[in-house]
Residue, then its C-alpha position, 0 to 999 in steps of 0.5 A: x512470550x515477546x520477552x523471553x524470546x528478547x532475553x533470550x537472544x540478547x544472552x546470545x548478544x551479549x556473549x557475542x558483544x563480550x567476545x569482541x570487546x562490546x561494554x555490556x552496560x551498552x548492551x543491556x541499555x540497547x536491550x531496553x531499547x529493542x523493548x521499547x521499540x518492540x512495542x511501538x511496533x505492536x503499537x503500530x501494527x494495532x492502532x487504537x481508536x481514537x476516543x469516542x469511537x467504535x473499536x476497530x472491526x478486524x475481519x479474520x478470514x480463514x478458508x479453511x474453515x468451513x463454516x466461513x467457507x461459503x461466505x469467502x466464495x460469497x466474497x470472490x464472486x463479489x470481489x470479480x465483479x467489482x474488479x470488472x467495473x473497475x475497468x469504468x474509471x471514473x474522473x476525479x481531481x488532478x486526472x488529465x484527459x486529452x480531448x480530441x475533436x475530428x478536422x478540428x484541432x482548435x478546440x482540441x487538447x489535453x486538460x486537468x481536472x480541477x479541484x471542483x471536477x471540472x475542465x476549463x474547456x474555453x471554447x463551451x467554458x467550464x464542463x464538470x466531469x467529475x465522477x463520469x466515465x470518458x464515454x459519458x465526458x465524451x457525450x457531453x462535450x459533443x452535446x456541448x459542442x453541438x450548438x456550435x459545430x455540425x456532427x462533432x467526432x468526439x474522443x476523449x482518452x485519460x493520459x494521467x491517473x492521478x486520481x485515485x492511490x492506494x499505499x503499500x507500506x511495510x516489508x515491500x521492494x517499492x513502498x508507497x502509494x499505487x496510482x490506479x487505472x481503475x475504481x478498484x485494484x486487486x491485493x495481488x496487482x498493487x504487490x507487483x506494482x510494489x516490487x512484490x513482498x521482501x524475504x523479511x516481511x510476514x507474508x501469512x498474515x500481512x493486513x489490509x486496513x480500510x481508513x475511516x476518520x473516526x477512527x473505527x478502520x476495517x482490518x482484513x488479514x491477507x495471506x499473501x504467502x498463499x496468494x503469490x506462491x500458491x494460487x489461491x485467488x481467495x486471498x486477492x481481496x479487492x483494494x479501494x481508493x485509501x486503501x493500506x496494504x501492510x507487510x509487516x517485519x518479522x520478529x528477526x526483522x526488527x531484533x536485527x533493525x533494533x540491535x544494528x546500533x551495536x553491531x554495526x560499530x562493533x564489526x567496523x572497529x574489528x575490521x579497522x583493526x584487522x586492516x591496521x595489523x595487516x592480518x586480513x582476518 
Protein backbone atom coordinates (compact mmCIF):
# COMPACT_ATOMS: atom_id res chain seq x y z
CA UNK A 1 0.00 0.00 0.00
CA UNK A 2 2.93 2.28 1.14
CA UNK A 3 4.14 1.71 -2.47
CA UNK A 4 1.51 2.43 -4.69
CA UNK A 5 0.58 5.21 -3.16
CA UNK A 6 4.66 6.61 -3.62
CA UNK A 7 4.41 5.61 -7.25
CA UNK A 8 1.69 7.28 -7.60
CA UNK A 9 2.69 10.37 -6.53
CA UNK A 10 6.27 10.34 -7.95
CA UNK A 11 4.07 10.11 -11.66
CA UNK A 12 2.58 13.16 -10.70
CA UNK A 13 6.27 14.42 -9.62
CA UNK A 14 7.92 13.63 -12.43
CA UNK A 15 5.33 15.30 -14.76
CA UNK A 16 5.77 18.15 -12.94
CA UNK A 17 9.72 18.04 -12.69
CA UNK A 18 9.76 17.39 -16.45
CA UNK A 19 7.39 20.33 -17.27
CA UNK A 20 9.96 22.80 -15.63
CA UNK A 21 13.31 21.14 -16.78
CA UNK A 22 13.84 18.70 -13.76
CA UNK A 23 16.22 15.38 -15.05
CA UNK A 24 14.09 12.23 -14.38
CA UNK A 25 17.29 10.21 -13.48
CA UNK A 26 17.38 12.78 -10.17
CA UNK A 27 13.75 12.07 -10.06
CA UNK A 28 13.72 8.44 -10.10
CA UNK A 29 17.22 8.41 -7.90
CA UNK A 30 15.10 10.87 -5.23
CA UNK A 31 12.34 8.23 -5.40
CA UNK A 32 14.36 5.46 -4.25
CA UNK A 33 15.46 7.88 -1.61
CA UNK A 34 11.91 8.64 -0.30
CA UNK A 35 11.59 4.85 -0.13
CA UNK A 36 14.30 4.29 1.80
CA UNK A 37 13.64 6.95 4.37
CA UNK A 38 9.91 5.49 4.06
CA UNK A 39 10.84 2.79 5.86
CA UNK A 40 13.30 4.41 8.43
CA UNK A 41 10.20 6.01 9.72
CA UNK A 42 8.35 2.81 9.97
CA UNK A 43 11.23 1.49 11.37
CA UNK A 44 11.11 4.42 13.86
CA UNK A 45 7.86 4.73 14.83
CA UNK A 46 8.02 0.70 15.67
CA UNK A 47 11.35 -0.23 17.30
CA UNK A 48 12.33 -3.57 17.50
CA UNK A 49 13.27 -5.05 20.80
CA UNK A 50 16.46 -5.65 21.54
CA UNK A 51 17.82 -9.37 21.32
CA UNK A 52 16.71 -11.49 24.08
CA UNK A 53 13.97 -9.44 25.13
CA UNK A 54 10.14 -9.76 25.14
CA UNK A 55 8.63 -7.89 22.38
CA UNK A 56 7.04 -4.79 22.71
CA UNK A 57 3.54 -4.58 24.76
CA UNK A 58 1.29 -2.33 22.50
CA UNK A 59 -1.79 -1.49 24.53
CA UNK A 60 -4.67 -0.39 22.04
CA UNK A 61 -7.24 1.52 23.60
CA UNK A 62 -10.39 1.69 21.88
CA UNK A 63 -13.46 3.60 23.74
CA UNK A 64 -15.96 2.74 21.78
CA UNK A 65 -15.80 -0.61 21.83
CA UNK A 66 -17.63 -2.09 24.79
CA UNK A 67 -16.27 -4.77 25.73
CA UNK A 68 -12.94 -2.67 26.60
CA UNK A 69 -15.49 0.14 27.85
CA UNK A 70 -15.27 -0.45 31.65
CA UNK A 71 -11.56 -1.10 31.79
CA UNK A 72 -11.15 2.56 30.23
CA UNK A 73 -13.53 3.86 32.91
CA UNK A 74 -11.38 1.36 35.29
CA UNK A 75 -8.30 3.51 33.99
CA UNK A 76 -9.83 7.20 34.39
CA UNK A 77 -10.61 6.77 37.66
CA UNK A 78 -6.96 5.36 38.13
CA UNK A 79 -5.36 7.96 36.30
CA UNK A 80 -7.29 10.96 38.60
CA UNK A 81 -6.20 9.85 41.48
CA UNK A 82 -2.54 9.30 40.51
CA UNK A 83 -3.01 13.11 38.94
CA UNK A 84 -4.20 14.14 42.76
CA UNK A 85 -0.88 12.64 44.13
CA UNK A 86 1.03 14.03 41.76
CA UNK A 87 0.58 17.30 43.63
CA UNK A 88 3.26 15.64 46.58
CA UNK A 89 6.42 16.09 44.25
CA UNK A 90 8.79 14.40 45.74
CA UNK A 91 12.88 15.47 45.49
CA UNK A 92 15.14 14.16 43.28
CA UNK A 93 18.71 15.18 42.01
CA UNK A 94 19.28 18.62 40.73
CA UNK A 95 15.97 19.70 42.43
CA UNK A 96 16.70 23.17 44.24
CA UNK A 97 14.69 23.88 47.37
CA UNK A 98 15.16 27.28 49.50
CA UNK A 99 15.20 26.79 53.22
CA UNK A 100 13.77 29.53 55.23
CA UNK A 101 14.43 29.44 59.17
CA UNK A 102 12.23 32.44 61.03
CA UNK A 103 14.51 35.44 62.72
CA UNK A 104 17.07 33.22 61.54
CA UNK A 105 18.52 33.91 58.24
CA UNK A 106 22.33 32.62 58.92
CA UNK A 107 21.08 29.50 58.40
CA UNK A 108 18.76 30.02 55.75
CA UNK A 109 19.12 29.54 51.76
CA UNK A 110 18.63 27.98 48.59
CA UNK A 111 20.08 24.30 48.04
CA UNK A 112 20.83 21.75 45.33
CA UNK A 113 20.26 18.40 45.86
CA UNK A 114 23.01 16.23 44.75
CA UNK A 115 23.50 13.21 43.17
CA UNK A 116 23.26 11.11 46.38
CA UNK A 117 19.91 13.02 47.53
CA UNK A 118 21.22 15.05 49.67
CA UNK A 119 21.57 18.98 50.51
CA UNK A 120 25.00 20.22 52.12
CA UNK A 121 22.88 21.97 54.90
CA UNK A 122 26.40 23.13 57.06
CA UNK A 123 24.93 24.50 59.85
CA UNK A 124 23.62 20.25 60.77
CA UNK A 125 25.79 18.74 57.62
CA UNK A 126 24.41 16.58 55.05
CA UNK A 127 20.39 15.84 55.45
CA UNK A 128 19.38 13.36 52.75
CA UNK A 129 15.82 14.50 50.88
CA UNK A 130 15.55 12.38 48.54
CA UNK A 131 12.32 11.01 47.35
CA UNK A 132 10.66 13.28 50.54
CA UNK A 133 7.83 15.80 49.93
CA UNK A 134 9.12 19.62 51.13
CA UNK A 135 6.79 18.93 54.13
CA UNK A 136 8.26 15.87 55.22
CA UNK A 137 12.48 17.87 54.51
CA UNK A 138 10.66 20.32 56.31
CA UNK A 139 10.09 18.47 59.53
CA UNK A 140 13.28 16.97 59.42
CA UNK A 141 15.25 19.97 59.41
CA UNK A 142 13.59 21.27 62.43
CA UNK A 143 13.89 18.00 64.03
CA UNK A 144 17.75 18.51 63.05
CA UNK A 145 17.69 22.03 64.17
CA UNK A 146 16.02 21.45 67.31
CA UNK A 147 19.20 20.43 68.92
CA UNK A 148 20.64 23.65 68.66
CA UNK A 149 17.66 26.52 68.34
CA UNK A 150 14.44 26.56 70.40
CA UNK A 151 11.03 26.12 68.34
CA UNK A 152 12.43 26.52 64.88
CA UNK A 153 9.82 27.97 62.21
CA UNK A 154 10.76 26.14 59.38
CA UNK A 155 9.85 26.72 55.51
CA UNK A 156 10.92 24.85 52.86
CA UNK A 157 9.73 25.99 49.05
CA UNK A 158 10.93 23.93 45.82
CA UNK A 159 12.44 27.09 43.07
CA UNK A 160 13.58 24.55 40.55
CA UNK A 161 11.89 21.31 39.05
CA UNK A 162 14.63 19.98 37.48
CA UNK A 163 14.16 16.43 38.56
CA UNK A 164 11.68 14.70 36.73
CA UNK A 165 11.04 15.28 32.43
CA UNK A 166 9.03 13.74 30.31
CA UNK A 167 9.84 14.03 26.02
CA UNK A 168 7.46 15.25 23.32
CA UNK A 169 8.85 14.55 20.30
CA UNK A 170 7.65 14.65 16.82
CA UNK A 171 4.89 16.85 14.97
CA UNK A 172 4.98 19.40 18.15
CA UNK A 173 5.27 23.38 18.11
CA UNK A 174 7.92 22.90 20.95
CA UNK A 175 9.55 19.60 21.16
CA UNK A 176 11.59 18.35 23.64
CA UNK A 177 11.65 17.49 27.26
CA UNK A 178 8.89 18.93 29.85
CA UNK A 179 10.05 19.87 33.30
CA UNK A 180 7.58 18.36 35.80
CA UNK A 181 5.99 20.01 38.97
CA UNK A 182 4.69 16.75 39.81
CA UNK A 183 5.22 12.99 40.11
CA UNK A 184 2.67 12.49 37.37
CA UNK A 185 1.63 15.02 34.34
CA UNK A 186 -1.48 14.42 32.06
CA UNK A 187 -1.27 13.79 28.01
CA UNK A 188 -2.94 16.80 27.62
CA UNK A 189 -0.84 19.42 29.95
CA UNK A 190 2.57 18.00 28.56
CA UNK A 191 0.73 19.23 24.75
CA UNK A 192 0.29 22.62 25.97
CA UNK A 193 3.36 22.74 27.36
CA UNK A 194 4.87 21.54 23.67
CA UNK A 195 3.33 24.32 21.69
CA UNK A 196 0.04 21.88 21.00
CA UNK A 197 0.13 19.48 18.23
CA UNK A 198 1.17 21.06 14.40
CA UNK A 199 -1.30 20.51 11.27
CA UNK A 200 1.18 17.86 9.96
CA UNK A 201 1.12 15.71 12.76
CA UNK A 202 -1.16 12.42 12.96
CA UNK A 203 -3.20 13.61 16.04
CA UNK A 204 -5.62 10.12 15.90
CA UNK A 205 -3.19 7.86 16.53
CA UNK A 206 -0.18 9.55 18.13
CA UNK A 207 1.78 7.20 20.74
CA UNK A 208 2.84 7.15 24.39
CA UNK A 209 5.82 5.02 24.79
CA UNK A 210 7.01 3.74 28.59
CA UNK A 211 10.93 3.20 27.95
CA UNK A 212 12.36 0.10 29.55
CA UNK A 213 16.18 -1.05 29.33
CA UNK A 214 15.23 -4.28 28.11
CA UNK A 215 14.25 -3.31 25.55
CA UNK A 216 10.05 -4.61 26.14
CA UNK A 217 8.54 -0.75 26.09
CA UNK A 218 4.91 -0.18 26.88
CA UNK A 219 3.00 1.61 23.83
CA UNK A 220 -0.48 3.02 24.25
CA UNK A 221 -2.07 4.59 21.24
CA UNK A 222 -3.60 8.31 22.34
CA UNK A 223 -6.21 10.22 20.36
CA UNK A 224 -5.27 13.48 20.91
CA UNK A 225 -7.35 14.83 17.95
CA UNK A 226 -10.59 13.68 20.49
CA UNK A 227 -8.84 14.80 23.44
CA UNK A 228 -8.13 18.58 22.61
CA UNK A 229 -10.75 19.27 20.22
CA UNK A 230 -13.44 17.06 21.22
CA UNK A 231 -13.19 16.76 25.25
CA UNK A 232 -12.76 13.48 25.64
CA UNK A 233 -10.77 13.39 29.00
CA UNK A 234 -10.72 9.31 28.45
CA UNK A 235 -7.65 9.95 26.25
CA UNK A 236 -5.67 12.29 28.81
CA UNK A 237 -3.48 9.15 29.97
CA UNK A 238 -1.18 10.04 32.67
CA UNK A 239 2.54 10.59 31.94
CA UNK A 240 5.48 9.29 34.23
CA UNK A 241 8.95 10.56 34.55
CA UNK A 242 10.86 9.08 31.08
CA UNK A 243 7.90 8.92 29.69
CA UNK A 244 7.75 9.67 25.30
CA UNK A 245 4.60 11.42 24.05
CA UNK A 246 5.12 10.77 20.05
CA UNK A 247 3.07 12.86 17.20
CA UNK A 248 4.20 11.42 14.40
CA UNK A 249 4.06 13.01 10.59
CA UNK A 250 1.70 12.30 8.14
CA UNK A 251 2.29 10.47 4.99
CA UNK A 252 2.10 13.95 3.15
CA UNK A 253 4.34 15.02 5.64
CA UNK A 254 7.13 13.20 4.93
CA UNK A 255 6.43 12.71 0.93
CA UNK A 256 7.13 16.45 0.97
CA UNK A 257 10.14 16.46 3.86
CA UNK A 258 11.45 13.44 1.24
CA UNK A 259 10.98 15.19 -2.04
CA UNK A 260 12.02 18.81 -0.71
CA UNK A 261 15.89 18.26 -2.27
CA UNK A 262 14.26 18.46 -5.87
CA UNK A 263 11.91 20.87 -5.28
CA UNK A 264 13.50 23.34 -3.34
CA UNK A 265 16.38 23.82 -6.10
CA UNK A 266 13.91 23.32 -9.24
CA UNK A 267 11.54 26.50 -7.66
CA UNK A 268 14.89 28.64 -6.72
CA UNK A 269 16.47 28.34 -10.50
CA UNK A 270 12.51 29.14 -11.86
CA UNK A 271 12.34 32.06 -9.78
CA UNK A 272 16.16 33.11 -10.58
CA UNK A 273 15.08 33.03 -14.11
CA UNK A 274 12.02 34.71 -14.09
CA UNK A 275 13.76 37.62 -12.16
CA UNK A 276 16.71 37.83 -14.83
CA UNK A 277 14.36 37.93 -17.75
CA UNK A 278 12.45 40.57 -15.86
CA UNK A 279 8.86 38.98 -16.65
CA UNK A 280 7.73 38.63 -12.94
CA UNK A 281 6.04 35.59 -13.65
Amino acid sequence: MMNCRLRILLAAVLAAGTWQGAGPVALAQNFADMEEQSVADEQTQAPQAAEGAQPAEVVHIDPVSDENLKAVVDMTKESALTADEAERYTLGPTDVIEVTIMRHPEVSGQYEVNSEGKIQYGFVGDVVVLDLTKEQVSQSIKERLSEYIVNPEVTVTIVGYNSKVVYVVGEVGQPGKIFMRGNTITVREALMQAGLPLLSGITKKSRLITPSEGGNMVKKEVDVYSLLYEGDLRENLIMNPGDILYIPPTFLTKTMRAIAPVTTPIRDASGGARAASGTGF
